[in-house]
mmCIF file of the N, C-alpha and C atoms, coordinates in Angstrom:
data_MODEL
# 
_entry.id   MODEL 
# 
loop_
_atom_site.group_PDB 
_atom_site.id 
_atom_site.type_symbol 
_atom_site.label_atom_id 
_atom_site.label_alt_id 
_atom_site.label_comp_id 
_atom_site.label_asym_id 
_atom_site.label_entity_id 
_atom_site.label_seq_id 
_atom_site.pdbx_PDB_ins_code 
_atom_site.Cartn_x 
_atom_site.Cartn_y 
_atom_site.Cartn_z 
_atom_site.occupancy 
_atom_site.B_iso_or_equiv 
_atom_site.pdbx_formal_charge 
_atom_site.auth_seq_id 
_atom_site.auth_comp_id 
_atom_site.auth_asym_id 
_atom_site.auth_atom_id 
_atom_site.pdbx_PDB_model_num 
ATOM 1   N N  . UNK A 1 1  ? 113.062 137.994 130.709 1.00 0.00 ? 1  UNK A N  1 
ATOM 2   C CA . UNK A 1 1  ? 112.855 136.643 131.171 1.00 0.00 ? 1  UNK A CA 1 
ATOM 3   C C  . UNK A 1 1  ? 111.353 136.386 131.336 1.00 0.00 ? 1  UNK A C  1 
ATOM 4   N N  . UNK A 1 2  ? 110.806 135.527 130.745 1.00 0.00 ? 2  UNK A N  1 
ATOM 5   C CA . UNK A 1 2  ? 109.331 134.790 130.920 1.00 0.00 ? 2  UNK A CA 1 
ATOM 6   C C  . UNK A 1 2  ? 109.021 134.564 132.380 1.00 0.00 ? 2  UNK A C  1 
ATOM 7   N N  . UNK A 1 3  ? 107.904 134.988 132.602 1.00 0.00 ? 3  UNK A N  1 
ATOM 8   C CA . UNK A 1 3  ? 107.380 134.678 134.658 1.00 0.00 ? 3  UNK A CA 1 
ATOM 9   C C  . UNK A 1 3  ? 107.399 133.351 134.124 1.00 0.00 ? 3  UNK A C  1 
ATOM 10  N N  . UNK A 1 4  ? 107.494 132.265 135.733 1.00 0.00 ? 4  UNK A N  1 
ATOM 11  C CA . UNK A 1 4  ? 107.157 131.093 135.778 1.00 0.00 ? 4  UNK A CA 1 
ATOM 12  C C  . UNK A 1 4  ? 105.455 131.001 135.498 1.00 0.00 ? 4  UNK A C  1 
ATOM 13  N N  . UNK A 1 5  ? 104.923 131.964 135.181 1.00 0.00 ? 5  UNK A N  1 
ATOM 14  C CA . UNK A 1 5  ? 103.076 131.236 135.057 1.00 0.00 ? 5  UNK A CA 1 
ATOM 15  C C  . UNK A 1 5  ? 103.308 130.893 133.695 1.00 0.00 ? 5  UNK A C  1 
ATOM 16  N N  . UNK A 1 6  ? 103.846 131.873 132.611 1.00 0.00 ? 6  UNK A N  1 
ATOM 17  C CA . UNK A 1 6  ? 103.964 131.994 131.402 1.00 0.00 ? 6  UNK A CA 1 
ATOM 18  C C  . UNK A 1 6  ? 104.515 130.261 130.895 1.00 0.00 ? 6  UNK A C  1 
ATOM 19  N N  . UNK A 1 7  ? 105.474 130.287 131.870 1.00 0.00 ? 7  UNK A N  1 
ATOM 20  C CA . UNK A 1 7  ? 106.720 129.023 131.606 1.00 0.00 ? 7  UNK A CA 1 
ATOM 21  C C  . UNK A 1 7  ? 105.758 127.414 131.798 1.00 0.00 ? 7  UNK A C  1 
ATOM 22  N N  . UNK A 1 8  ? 104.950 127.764 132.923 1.00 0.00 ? 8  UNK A N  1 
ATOM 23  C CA . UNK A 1 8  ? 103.987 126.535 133.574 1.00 0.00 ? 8  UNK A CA 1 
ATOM 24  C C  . UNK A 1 8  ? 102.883 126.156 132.031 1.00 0.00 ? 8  UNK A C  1 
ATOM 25  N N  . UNK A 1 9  ? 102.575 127.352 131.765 1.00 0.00 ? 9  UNK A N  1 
ATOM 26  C CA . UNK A 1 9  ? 101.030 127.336 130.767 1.00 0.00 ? 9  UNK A CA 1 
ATOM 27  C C  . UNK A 1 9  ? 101.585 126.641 129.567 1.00 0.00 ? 9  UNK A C  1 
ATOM 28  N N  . UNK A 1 10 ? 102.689 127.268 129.290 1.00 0.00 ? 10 UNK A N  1 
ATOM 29  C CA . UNK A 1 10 ? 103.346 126.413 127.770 1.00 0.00 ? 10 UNK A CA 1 
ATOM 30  C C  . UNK A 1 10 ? 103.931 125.192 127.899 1.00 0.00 ? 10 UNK A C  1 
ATOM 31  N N  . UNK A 1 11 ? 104.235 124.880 129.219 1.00 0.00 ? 11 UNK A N  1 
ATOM 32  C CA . UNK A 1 11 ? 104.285 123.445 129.287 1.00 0.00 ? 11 UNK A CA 1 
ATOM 33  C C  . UNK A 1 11 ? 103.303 122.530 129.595 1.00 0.00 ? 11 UNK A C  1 
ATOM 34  N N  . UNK A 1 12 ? 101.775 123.405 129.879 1.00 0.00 ? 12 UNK A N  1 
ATOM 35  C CA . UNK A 1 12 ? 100.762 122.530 130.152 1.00 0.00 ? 12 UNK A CA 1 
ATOM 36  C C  . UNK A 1 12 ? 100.054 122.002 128.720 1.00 0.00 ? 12 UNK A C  1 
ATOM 37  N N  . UNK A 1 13 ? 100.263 123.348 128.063 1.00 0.00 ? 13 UNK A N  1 
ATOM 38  C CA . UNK A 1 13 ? 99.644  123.396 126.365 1.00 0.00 ? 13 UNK A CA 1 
ATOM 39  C C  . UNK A 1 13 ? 100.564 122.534 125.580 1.00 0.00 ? 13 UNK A C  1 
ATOM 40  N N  . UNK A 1 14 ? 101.824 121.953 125.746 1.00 0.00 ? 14 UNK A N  1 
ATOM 41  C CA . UNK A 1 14 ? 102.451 121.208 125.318 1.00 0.00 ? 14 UNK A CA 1 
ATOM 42  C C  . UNK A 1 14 ? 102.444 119.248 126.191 1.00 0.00 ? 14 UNK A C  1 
ATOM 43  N N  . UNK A 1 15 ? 102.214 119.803 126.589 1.00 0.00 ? 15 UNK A N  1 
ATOM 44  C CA . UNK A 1 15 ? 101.390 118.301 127.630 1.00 0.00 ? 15 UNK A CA 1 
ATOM 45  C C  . UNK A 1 15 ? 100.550 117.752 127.224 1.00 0.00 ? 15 UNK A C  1 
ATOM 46  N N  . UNK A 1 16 ? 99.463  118.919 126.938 1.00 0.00 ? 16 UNK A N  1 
ATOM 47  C CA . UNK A 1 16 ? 97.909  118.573 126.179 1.00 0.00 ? 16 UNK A CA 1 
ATOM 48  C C  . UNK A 1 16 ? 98.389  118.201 125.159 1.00 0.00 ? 16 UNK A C  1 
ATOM 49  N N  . UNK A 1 17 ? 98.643  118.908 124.422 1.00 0.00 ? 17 UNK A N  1 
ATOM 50  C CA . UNK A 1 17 ? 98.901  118.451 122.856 1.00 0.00 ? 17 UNK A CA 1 
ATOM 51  C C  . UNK A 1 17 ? 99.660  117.248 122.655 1.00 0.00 ? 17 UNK A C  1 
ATOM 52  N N  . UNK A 1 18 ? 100.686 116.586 123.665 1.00 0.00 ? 18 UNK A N  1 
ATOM 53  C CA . UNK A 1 18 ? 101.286 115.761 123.269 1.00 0.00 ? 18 UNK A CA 1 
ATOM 54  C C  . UNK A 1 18 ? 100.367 114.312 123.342 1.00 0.00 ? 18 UNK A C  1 
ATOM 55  N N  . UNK A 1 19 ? 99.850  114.456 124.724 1.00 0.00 ? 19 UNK A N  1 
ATOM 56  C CA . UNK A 1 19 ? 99.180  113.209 125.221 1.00 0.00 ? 19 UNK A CA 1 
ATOM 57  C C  . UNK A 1 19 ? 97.630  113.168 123.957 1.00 0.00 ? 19 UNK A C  1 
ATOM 58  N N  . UNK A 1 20 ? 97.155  114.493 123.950 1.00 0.00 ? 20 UNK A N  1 
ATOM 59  C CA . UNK A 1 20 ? 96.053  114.470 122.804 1.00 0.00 ? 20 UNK A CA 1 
ATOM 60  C C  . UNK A 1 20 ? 96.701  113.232 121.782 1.00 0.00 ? 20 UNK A C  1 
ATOM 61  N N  . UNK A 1 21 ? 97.370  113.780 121.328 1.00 0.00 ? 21 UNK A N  1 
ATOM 62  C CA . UNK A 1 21 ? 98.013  113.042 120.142 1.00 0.00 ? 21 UNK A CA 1 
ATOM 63  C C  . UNK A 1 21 ? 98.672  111.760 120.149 1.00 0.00 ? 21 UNK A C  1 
ATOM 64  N N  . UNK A 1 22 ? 98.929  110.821 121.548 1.00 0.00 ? 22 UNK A N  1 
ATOM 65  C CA . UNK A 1 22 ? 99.245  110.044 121.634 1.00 0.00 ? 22 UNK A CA 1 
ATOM 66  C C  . UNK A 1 22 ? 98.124  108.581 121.389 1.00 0.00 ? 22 UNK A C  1 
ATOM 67  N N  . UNK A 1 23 ? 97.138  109.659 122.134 1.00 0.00 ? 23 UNK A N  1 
ATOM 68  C CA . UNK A 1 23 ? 95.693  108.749 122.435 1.00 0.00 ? 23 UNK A CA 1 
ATOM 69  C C  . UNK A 1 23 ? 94.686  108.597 121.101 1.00 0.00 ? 23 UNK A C  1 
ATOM 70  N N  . UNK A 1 24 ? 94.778  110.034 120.518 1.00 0.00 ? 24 UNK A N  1 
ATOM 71  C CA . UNK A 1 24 ? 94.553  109.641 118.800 1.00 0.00 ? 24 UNK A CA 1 
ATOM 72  C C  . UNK A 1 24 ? 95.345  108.485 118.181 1.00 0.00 ? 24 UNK A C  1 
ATOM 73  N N  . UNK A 1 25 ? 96.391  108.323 118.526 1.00 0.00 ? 25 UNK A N  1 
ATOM 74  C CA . UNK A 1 25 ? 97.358  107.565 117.640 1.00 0.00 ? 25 UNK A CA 1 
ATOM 75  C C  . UNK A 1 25 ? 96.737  106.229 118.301 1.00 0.00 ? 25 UNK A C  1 
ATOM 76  N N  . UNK A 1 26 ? 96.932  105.864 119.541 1.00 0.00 ? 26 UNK A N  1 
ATOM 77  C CA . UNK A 1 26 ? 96.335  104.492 120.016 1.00 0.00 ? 26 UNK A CA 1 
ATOM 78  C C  . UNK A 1 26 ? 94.823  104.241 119.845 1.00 0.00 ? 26 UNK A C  1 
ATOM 79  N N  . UNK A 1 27 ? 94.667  104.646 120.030 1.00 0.00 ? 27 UNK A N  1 
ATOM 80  C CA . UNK A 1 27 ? 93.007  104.528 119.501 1.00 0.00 ? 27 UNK A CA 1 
ATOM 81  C C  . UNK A 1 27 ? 93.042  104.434 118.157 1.00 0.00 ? 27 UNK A C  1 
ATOM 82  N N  . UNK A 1 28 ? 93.477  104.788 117.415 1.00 0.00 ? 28 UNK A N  1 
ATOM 83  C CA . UNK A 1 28 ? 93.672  104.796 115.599 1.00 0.00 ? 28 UNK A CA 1 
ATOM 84  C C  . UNK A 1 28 ? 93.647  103.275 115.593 1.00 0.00 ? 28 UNK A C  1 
ATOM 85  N N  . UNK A 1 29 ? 94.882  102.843 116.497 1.00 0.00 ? 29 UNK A N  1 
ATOM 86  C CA . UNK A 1 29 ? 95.329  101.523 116.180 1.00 0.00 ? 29 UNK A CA 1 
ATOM 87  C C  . UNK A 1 29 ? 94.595  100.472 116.569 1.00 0.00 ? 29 UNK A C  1 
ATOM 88  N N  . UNK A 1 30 ? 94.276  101.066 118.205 1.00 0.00 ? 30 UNK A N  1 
ATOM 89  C CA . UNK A 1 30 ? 92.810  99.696  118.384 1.00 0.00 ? 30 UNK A CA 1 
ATOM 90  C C  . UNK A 1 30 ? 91.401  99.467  117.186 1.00 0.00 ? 30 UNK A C  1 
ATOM 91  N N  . UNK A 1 31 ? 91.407  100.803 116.662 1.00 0.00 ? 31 UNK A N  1 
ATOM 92  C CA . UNK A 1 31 ? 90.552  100.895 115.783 1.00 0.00 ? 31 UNK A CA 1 
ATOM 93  C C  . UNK A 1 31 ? 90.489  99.933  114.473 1.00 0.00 ? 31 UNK A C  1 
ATOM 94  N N  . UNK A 1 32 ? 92.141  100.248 113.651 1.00 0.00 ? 32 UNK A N  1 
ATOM 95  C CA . UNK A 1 32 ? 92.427  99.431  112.750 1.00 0.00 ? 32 UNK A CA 1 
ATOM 96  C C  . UNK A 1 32 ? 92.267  97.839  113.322 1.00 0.00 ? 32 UNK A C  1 
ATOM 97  N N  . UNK A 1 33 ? 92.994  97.531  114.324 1.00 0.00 ? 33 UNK A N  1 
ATOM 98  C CA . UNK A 1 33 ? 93.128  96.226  114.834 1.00 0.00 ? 33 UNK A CA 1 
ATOM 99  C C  . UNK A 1 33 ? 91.609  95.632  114.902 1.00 0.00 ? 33 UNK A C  1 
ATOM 100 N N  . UNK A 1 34 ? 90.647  96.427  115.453 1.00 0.00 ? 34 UNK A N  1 
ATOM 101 C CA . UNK A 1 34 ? 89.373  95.505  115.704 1.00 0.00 ? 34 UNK A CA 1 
ATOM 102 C C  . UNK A 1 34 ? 89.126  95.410  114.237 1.00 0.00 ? 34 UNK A C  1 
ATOM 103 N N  . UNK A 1 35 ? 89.094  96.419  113.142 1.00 0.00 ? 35 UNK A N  1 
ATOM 104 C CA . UNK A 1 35 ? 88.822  95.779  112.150 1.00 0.00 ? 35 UNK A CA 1 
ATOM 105 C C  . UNK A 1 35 ? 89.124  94.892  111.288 1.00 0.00 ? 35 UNK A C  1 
ATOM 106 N N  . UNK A 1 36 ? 90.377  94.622  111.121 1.00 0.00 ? 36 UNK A N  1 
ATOM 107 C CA . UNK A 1 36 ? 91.208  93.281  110.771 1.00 0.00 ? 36 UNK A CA 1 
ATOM 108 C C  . UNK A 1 36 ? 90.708  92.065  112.131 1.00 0.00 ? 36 UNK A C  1 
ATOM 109 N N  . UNK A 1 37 ? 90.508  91.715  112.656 1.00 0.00 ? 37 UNK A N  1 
ATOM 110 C CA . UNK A 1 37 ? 90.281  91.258  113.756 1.00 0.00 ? 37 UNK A CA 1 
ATOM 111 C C  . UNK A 1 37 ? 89.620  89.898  113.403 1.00 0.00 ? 37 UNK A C  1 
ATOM 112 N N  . UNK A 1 38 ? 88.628  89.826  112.639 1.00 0.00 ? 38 UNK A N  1 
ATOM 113 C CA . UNK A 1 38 ? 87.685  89.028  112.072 1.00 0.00 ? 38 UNK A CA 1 
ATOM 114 C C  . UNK A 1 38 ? 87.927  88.755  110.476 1.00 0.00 ? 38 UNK A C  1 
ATOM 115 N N  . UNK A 1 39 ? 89.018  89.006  109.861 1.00 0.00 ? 39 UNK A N  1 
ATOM 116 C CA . UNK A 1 39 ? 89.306  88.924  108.643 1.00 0.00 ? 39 UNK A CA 1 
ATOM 117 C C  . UNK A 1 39 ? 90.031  87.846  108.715 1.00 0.00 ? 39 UNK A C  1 
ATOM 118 N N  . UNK A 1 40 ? 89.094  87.046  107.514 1.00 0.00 ? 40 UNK A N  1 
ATOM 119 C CA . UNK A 1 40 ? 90.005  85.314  107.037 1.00 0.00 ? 40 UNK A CA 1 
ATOM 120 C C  . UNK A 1 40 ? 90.456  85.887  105.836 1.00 0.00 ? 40 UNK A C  1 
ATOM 121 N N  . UNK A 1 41 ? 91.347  85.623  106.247 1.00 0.00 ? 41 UNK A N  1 
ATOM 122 C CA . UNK A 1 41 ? 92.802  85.637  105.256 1.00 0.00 ? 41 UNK A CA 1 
ATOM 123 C C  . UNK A 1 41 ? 92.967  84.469  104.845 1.00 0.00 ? 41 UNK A C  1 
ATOM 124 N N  . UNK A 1 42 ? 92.699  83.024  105.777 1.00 0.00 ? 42 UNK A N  1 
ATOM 125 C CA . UNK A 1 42 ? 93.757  81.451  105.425 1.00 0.00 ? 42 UNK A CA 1 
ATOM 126 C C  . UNK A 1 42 ? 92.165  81.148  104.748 1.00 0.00 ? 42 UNK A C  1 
ATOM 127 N N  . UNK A 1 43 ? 91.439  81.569  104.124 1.00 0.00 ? 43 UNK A N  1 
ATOM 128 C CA . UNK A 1 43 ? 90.043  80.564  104.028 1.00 0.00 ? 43 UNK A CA 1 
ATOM 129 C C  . UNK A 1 43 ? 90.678  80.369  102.498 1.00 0.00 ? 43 UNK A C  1 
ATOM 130 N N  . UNK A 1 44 ? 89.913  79.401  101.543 1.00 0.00 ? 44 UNK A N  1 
ATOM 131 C CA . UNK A 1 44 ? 89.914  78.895  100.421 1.00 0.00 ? 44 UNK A CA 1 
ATOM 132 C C  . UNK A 1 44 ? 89.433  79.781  99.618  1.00 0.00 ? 44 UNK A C  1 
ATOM 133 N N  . UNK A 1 45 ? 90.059  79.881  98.491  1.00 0.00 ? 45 UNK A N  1 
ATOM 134 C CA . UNK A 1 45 ? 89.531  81.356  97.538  1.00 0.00 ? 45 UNK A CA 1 
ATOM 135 C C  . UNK A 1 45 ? 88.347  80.469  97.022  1.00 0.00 ? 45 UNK A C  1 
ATOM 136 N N  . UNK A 1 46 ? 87.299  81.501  96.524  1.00 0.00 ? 46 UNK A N  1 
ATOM 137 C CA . UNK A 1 46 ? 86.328  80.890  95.748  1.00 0.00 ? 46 UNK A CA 1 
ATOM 138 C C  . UNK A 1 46 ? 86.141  81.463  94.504  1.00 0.00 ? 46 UNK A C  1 
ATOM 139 N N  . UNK A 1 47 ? 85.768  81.147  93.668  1.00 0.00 ? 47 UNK A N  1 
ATOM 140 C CA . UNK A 1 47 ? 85.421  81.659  92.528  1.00 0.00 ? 47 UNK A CA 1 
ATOM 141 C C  . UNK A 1 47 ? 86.533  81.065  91.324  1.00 0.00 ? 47 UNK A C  1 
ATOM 142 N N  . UNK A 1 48 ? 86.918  81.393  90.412  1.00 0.00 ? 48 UNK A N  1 
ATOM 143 C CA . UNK A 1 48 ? 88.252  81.022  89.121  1.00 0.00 ? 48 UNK A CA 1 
ATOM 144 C C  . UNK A 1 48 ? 89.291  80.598  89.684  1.00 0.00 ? 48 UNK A C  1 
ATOM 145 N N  . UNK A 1 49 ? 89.695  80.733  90.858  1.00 0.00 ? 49 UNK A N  1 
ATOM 146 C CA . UNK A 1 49 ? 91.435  80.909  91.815  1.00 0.00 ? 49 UNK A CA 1 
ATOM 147 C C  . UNK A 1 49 ? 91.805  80.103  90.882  1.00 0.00 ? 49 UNK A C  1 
ATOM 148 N N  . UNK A 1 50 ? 93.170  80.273  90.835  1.00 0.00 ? 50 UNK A N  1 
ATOM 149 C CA . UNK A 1 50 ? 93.946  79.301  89.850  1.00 0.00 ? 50 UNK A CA 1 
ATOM 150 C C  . UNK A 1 50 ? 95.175  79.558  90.867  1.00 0.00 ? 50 UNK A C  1 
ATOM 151 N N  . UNK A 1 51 ? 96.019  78.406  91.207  1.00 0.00 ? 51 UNK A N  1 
ATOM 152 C CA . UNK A 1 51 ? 96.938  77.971  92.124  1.00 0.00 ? 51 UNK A CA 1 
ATOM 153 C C  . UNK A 1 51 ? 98.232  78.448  90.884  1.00 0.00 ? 51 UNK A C  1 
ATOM 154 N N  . UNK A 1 52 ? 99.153  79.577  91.805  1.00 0.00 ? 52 UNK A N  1 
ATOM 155 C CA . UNK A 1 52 ? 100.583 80.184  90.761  1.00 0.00 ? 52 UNK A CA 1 
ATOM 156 C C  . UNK A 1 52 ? 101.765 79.678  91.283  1.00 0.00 ? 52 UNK A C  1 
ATOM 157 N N  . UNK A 1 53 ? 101.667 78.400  91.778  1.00 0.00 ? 53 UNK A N  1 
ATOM 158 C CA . UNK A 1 53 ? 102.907 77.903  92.600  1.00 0.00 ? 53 UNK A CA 1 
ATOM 159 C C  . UNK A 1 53 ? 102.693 76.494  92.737  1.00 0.00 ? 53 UNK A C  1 
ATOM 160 N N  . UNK A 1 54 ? 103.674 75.968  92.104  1.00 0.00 ? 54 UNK A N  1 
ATOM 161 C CA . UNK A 1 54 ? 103.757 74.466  91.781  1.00 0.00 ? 54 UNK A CA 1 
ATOM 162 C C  . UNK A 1 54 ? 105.226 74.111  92.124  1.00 0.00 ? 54 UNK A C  1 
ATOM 163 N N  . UNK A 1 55 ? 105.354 72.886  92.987  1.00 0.00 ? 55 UNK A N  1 
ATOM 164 C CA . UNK A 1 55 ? 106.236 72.249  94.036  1.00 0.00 ? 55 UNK A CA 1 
ATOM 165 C C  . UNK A 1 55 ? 107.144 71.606  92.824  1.00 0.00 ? 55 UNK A C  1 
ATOM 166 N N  . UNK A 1 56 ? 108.364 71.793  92.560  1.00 0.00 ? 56 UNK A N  1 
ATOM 167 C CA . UNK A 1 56 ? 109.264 70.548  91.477  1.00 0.00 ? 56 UNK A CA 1 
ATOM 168 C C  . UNK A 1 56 ? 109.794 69.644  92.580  1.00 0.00 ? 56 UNK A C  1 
ATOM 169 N N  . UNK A 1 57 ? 109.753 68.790  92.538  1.00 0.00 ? 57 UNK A N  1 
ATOM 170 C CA . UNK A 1 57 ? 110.716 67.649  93.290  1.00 0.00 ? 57 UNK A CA 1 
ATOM 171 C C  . UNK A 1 57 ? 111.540 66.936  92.453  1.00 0.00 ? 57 UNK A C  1 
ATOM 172 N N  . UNK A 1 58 ? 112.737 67.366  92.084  1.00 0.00 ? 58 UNK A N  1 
ATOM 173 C CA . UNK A 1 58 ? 113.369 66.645  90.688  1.00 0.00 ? 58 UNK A CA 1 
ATOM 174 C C  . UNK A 1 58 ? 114.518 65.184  92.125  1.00 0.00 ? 58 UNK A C  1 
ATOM 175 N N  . UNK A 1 59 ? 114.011 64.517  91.756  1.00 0.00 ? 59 UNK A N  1 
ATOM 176 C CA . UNK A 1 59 ? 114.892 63.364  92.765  1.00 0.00 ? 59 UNK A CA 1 
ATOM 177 C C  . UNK A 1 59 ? 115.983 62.642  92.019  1.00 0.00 ? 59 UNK A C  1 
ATOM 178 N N  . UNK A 1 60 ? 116.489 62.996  91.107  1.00 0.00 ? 60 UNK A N  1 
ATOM 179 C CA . UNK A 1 60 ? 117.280 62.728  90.426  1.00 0.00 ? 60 UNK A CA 1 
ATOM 180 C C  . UNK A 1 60 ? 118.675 63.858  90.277  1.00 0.00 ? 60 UNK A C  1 
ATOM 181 N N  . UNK A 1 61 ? 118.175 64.586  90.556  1.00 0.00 ? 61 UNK A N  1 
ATOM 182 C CA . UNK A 1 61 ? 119.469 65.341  90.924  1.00 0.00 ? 61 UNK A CA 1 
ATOM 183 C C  . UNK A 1 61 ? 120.242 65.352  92.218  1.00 0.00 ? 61 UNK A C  1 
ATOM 184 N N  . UNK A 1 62 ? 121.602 65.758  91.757  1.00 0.00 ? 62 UNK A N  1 
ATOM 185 C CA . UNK A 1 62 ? 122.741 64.790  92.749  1.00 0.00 ? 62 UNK A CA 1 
ATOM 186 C C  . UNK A 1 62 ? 122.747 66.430  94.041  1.00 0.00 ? 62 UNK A C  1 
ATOM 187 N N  . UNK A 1 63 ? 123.419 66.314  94.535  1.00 0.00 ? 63 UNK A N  1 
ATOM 188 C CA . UNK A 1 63 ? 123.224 67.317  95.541  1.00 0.00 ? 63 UNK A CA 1 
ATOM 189 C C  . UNK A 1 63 ? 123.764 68.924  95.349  1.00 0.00 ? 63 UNK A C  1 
ATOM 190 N N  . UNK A 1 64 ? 125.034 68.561  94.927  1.00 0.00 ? 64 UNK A N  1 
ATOM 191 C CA . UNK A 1 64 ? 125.565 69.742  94.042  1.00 0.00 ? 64 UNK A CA 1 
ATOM 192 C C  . UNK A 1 64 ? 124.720 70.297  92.646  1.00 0.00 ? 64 UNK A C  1 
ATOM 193 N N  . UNK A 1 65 ? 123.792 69.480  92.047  1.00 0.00 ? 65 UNK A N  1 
ATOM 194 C CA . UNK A 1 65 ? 122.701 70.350  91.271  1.00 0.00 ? 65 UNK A CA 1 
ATOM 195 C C  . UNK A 1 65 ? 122.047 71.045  92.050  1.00 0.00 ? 65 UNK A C  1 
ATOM 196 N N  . UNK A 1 66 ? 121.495 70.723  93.101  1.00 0.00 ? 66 UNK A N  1 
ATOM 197 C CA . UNK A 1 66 ? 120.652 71.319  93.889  1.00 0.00 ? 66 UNK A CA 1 
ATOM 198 C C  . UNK A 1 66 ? 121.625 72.293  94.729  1.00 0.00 ? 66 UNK A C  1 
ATOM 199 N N  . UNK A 1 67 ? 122.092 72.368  94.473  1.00 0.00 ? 67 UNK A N  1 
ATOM 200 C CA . UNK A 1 67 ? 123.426 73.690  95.443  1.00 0.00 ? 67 UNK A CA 1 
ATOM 201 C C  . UNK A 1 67 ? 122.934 74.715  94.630  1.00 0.00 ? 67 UNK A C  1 
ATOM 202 N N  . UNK A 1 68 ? 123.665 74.094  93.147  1.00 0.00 ? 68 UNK A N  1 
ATOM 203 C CA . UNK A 1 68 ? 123.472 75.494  91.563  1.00 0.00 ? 68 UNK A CA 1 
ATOM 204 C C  . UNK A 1 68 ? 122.279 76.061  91.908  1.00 0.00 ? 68 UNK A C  1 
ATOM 205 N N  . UNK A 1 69 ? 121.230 75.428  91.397  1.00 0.00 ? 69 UNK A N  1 
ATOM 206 C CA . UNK A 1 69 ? 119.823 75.395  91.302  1.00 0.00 ? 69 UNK A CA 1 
ATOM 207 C C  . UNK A 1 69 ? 119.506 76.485  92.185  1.00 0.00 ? 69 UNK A C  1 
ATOM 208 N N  . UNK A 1 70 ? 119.803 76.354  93.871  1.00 0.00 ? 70 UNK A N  1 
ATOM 209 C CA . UNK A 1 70 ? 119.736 76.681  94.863  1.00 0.00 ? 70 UNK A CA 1 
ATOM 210 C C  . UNK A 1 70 ? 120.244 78.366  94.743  1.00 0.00 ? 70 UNK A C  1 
ATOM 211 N N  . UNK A 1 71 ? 121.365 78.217  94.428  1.00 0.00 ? 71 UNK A N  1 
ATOM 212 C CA . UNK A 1 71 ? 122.333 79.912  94.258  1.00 0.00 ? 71 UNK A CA 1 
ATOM 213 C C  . UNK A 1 71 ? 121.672 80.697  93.273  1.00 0.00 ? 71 UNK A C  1 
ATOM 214 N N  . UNK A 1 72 ? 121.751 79.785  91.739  1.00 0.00 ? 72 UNK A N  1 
ATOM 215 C CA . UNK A 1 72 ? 120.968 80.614  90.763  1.00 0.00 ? 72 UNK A CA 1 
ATOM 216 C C  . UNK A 1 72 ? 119.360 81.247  91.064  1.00 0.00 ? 72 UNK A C  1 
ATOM 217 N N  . UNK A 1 73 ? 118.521 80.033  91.981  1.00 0.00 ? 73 UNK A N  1 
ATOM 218 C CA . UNK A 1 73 ? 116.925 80.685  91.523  1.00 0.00 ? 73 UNK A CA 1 
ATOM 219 C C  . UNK A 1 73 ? 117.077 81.435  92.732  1.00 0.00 ? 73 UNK A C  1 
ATOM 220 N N  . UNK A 1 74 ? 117.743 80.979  94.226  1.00 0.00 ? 74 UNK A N  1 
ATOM 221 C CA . UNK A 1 74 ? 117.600 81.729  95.257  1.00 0.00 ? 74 UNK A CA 1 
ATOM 222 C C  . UNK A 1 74 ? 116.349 81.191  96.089  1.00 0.00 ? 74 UNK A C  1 
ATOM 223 N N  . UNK A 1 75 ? 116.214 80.163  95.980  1.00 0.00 ? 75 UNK A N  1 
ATOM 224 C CA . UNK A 1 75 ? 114.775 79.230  96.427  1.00 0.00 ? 75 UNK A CA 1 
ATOM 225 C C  . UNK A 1 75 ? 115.286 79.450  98.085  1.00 0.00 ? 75 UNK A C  1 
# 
């Protein structure tokens, strides 16, 4: 049977190691986070952008086209 000092130490060395590793992990993340933090994402592209998404509004179709339409593209 292991003395209780033996039993205490491996649960202290497993303590350390856990919390070590917790605080790496959060800190990782505040880390990532401040750097995204200041990143525009919504700004206007500059340069060639060419827009890949164009709106159809067909107003002539009866409602049940737009059901089909709806099932087939999955809009």
């Amino acid at each position: 049977m292991k003395s209780w000092v033996e039993l205490v130490y491996n649960s202290c060395k497993v303590f350390i190691l856990f919390t070590g590793c917790t605080l790496l992990f959060y800190f990782g993340m505040v880390w990532v986070s401040g750097e995204y933090q200041d990143y525009k994402r919504y700004d206007e592209p500059s340069g060639s952008a060419v827009k890949v998404m164009q709106m159809n509004v067909y107003e002539d179709q009866t409602w049940i086209e737009r059901l089909f339409m709806f099932y087939h593209n999955g809009e």
